[in-house]
C-alpha positions as CSV (number, residue, x, y, z in Angstrom):
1,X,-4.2,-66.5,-27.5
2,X,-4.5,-63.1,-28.9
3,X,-1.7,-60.5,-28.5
4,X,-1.8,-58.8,-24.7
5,X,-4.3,-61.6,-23.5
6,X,-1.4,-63.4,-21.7
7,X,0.2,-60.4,-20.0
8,X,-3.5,-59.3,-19.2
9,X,-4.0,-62.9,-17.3
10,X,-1.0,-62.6,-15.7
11,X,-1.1,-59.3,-14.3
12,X,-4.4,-60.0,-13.0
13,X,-3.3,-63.5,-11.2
14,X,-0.4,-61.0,-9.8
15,X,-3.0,-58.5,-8.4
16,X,-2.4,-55.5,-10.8
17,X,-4.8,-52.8,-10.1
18,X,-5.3,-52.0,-14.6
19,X,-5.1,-56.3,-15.2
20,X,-7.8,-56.5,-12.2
21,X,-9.8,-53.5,-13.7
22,X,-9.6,-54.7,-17.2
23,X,-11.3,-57.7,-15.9
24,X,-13.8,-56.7,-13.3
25,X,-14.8,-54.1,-16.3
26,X,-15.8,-57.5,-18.7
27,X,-17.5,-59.1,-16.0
28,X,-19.9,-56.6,-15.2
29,X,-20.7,-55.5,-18.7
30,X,-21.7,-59.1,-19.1
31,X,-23.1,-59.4,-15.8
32,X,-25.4,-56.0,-16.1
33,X,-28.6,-57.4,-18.0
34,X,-29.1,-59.9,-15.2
35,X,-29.0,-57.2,-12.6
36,X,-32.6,-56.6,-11.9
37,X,-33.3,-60.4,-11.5
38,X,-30.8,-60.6,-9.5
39,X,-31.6,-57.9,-7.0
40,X,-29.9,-58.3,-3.7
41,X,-27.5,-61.0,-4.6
42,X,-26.4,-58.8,-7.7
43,X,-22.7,-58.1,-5.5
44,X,-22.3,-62.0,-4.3
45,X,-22.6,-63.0,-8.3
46,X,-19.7,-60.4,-9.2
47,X,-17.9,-61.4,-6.0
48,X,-18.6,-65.5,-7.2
49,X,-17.5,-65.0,-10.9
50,X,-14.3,-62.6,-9.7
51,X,-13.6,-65.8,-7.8
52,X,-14.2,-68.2,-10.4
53,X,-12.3,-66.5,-13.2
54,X,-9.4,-66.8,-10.7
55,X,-9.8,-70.1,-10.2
56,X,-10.2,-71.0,-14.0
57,X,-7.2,-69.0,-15.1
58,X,-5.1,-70.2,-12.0
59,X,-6.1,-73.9,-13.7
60,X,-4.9,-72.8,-17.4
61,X,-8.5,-73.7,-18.5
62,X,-8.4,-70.8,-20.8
63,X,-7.0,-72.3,-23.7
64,X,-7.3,-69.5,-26.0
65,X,-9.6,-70.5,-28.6
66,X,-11.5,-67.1,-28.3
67,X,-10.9,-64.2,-26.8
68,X,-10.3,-63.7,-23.0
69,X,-13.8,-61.3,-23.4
70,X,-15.3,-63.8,-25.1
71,X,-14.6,-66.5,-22.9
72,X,-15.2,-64.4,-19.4
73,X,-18.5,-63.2,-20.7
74,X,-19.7,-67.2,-21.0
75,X,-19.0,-67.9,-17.3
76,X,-20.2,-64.5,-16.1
77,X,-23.6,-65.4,-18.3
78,X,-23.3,-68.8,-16.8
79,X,-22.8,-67.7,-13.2
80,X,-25.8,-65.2,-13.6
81,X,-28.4,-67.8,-15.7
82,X,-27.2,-70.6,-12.1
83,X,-27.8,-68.2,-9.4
84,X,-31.1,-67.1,-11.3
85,X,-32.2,-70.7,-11.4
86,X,-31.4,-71.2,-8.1
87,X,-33.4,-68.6,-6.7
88,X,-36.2,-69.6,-8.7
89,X,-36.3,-72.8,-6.8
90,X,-39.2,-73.2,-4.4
91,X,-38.2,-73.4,-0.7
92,X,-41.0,-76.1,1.3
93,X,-41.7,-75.4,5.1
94,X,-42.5,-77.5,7.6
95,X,-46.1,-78.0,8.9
96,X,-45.2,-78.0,12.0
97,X,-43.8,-74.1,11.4
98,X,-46.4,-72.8,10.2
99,X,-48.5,-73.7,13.9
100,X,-45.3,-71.8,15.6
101,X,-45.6,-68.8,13.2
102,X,-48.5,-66.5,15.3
103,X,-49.5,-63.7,13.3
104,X,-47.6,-65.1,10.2
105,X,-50.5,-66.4,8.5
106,X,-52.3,-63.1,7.4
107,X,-49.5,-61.7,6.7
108,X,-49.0,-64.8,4.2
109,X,-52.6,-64.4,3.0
110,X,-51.5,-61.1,2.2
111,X,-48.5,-62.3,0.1
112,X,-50.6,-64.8,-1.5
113,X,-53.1,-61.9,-2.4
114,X,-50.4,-59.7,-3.9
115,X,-49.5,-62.9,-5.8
116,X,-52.7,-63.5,-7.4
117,X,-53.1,-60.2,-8.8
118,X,-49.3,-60.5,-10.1
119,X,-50.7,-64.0,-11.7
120,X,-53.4,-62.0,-13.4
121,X,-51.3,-59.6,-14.7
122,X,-48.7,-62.4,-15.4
123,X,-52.2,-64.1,-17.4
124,X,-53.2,-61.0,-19.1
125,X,-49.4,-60.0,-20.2
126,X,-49.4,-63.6,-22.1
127,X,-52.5,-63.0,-23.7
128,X,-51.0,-60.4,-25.4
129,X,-48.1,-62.2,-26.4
130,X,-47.3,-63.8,-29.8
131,X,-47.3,-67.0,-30.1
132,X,-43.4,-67.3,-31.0
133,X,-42.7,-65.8,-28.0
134,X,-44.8,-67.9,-25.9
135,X,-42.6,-71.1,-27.2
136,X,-39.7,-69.3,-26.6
137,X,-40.5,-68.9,-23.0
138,X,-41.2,-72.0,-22.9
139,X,-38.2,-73.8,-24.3
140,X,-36.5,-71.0,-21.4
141,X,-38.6,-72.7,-18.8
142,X,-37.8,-76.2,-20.2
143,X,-34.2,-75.4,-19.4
144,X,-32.9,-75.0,-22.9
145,X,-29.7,-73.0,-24.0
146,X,-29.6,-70.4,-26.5
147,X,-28.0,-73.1,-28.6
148,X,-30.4,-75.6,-28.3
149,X,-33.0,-73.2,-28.7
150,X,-30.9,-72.0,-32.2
151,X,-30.8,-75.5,-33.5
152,X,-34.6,-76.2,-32.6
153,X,-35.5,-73.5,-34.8
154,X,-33.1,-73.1,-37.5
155,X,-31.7,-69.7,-36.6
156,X,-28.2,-68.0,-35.6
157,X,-27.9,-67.5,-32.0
158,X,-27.6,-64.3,-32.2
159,X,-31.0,-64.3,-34.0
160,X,-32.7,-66.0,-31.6
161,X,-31.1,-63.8,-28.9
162,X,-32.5,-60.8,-30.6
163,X,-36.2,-62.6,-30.6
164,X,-36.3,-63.0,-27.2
165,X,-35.0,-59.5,-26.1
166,X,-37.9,-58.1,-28.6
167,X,-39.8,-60.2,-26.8
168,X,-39.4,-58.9,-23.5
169,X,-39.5,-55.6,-24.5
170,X,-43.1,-56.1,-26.0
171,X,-44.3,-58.0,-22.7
172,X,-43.0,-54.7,-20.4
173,X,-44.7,-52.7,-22.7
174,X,-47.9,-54.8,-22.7
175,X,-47.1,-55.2,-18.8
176,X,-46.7,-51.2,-18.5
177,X,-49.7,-50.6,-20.4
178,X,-52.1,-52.8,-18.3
179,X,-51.1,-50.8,-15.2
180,X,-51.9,-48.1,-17.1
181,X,-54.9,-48.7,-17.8
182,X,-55.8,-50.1,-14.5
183,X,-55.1,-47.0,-12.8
């Protein structure tokens, strides 16, 4: 454990405000690029992994072999990739809602509308896209970890890290300029 880590833990499991700060501080920083996936539900992950890093130090499951940083930004990125997973999960109705529902179906033909053309963007966006980032998606998609990903294609993981933020960054600007153009 490094020097100050072990103070820092036990000030925080004691409820000092600068321990508490220190901490909340971390987790956010590694928490912020996941904020606009995570929209409305951005407070109950900060609230989840506040709650979690108590739990895990409370256990002594820190065991030191990187830095408290180091180790609180792996379960905030973990916390943040779950709760984006989950919400990505489709949620089924029941037939026999949708005949109880009125006036719900246009307004669900309008949804479904708005989707399309957000499918046709979505379409149109890829077409742009390289063919390295395509797979990288995909092996996202597939479920892979940055790790996996690394040792798939020979590279650091901070390599492939960089790859697929450079990535994103060309499909916004591909994204941005097809709305653009469109209006």
């Amino acid at each position: 454990m490094r020097p100050g880590e072990a103070e820092l833990i036990d000030g925080f499991l004691a409820g000092e405000h600068t321990a508490i700060n220190a901490i909340d501080g971390w987790v956010q920083q590694a928490a912020w690029p996941f904020r606009r996936r995570l929209g409305d539900r951005w407070e109950d992950l900060l609230q989840d992994v506040r709650l979690e890093t108590m739990r895990l130090l409370q256990d002594n499951r820190f065991r030191g072999e990187s830095s408290l940083k180091t180790y609180l930004w792996r379960v905030t990125n973990n916390a943040c990739v779950d709760k984006i997973r989950a919400q990505s999960r489709v949620q089924w109705e029941e037939i026999e809602q949708v005949d109880q529902w009125g006036d719900e179906p246009r307004r669900m033909a309008l949804e479904e509308a708005a989707r399309g053309e957000t499918k046709d963007l979505l379409i149109r966006v890829l077409a742009k896209m390289s063919d390295e980032c395509k797979n990288l998606w995909q092996m996202i998609l597939n479920g892979l970890s940055y790790r996996e990903m690394s040792e798939a294609l020979g590279v650091s993981e901070g390599a492939l890290r960089v790859r697929v933020l450079r990535c994103r960054r060309r499909a916004v600007a591909a994204r941005d300029e097809l709305i653009q153009n469109q209006e």
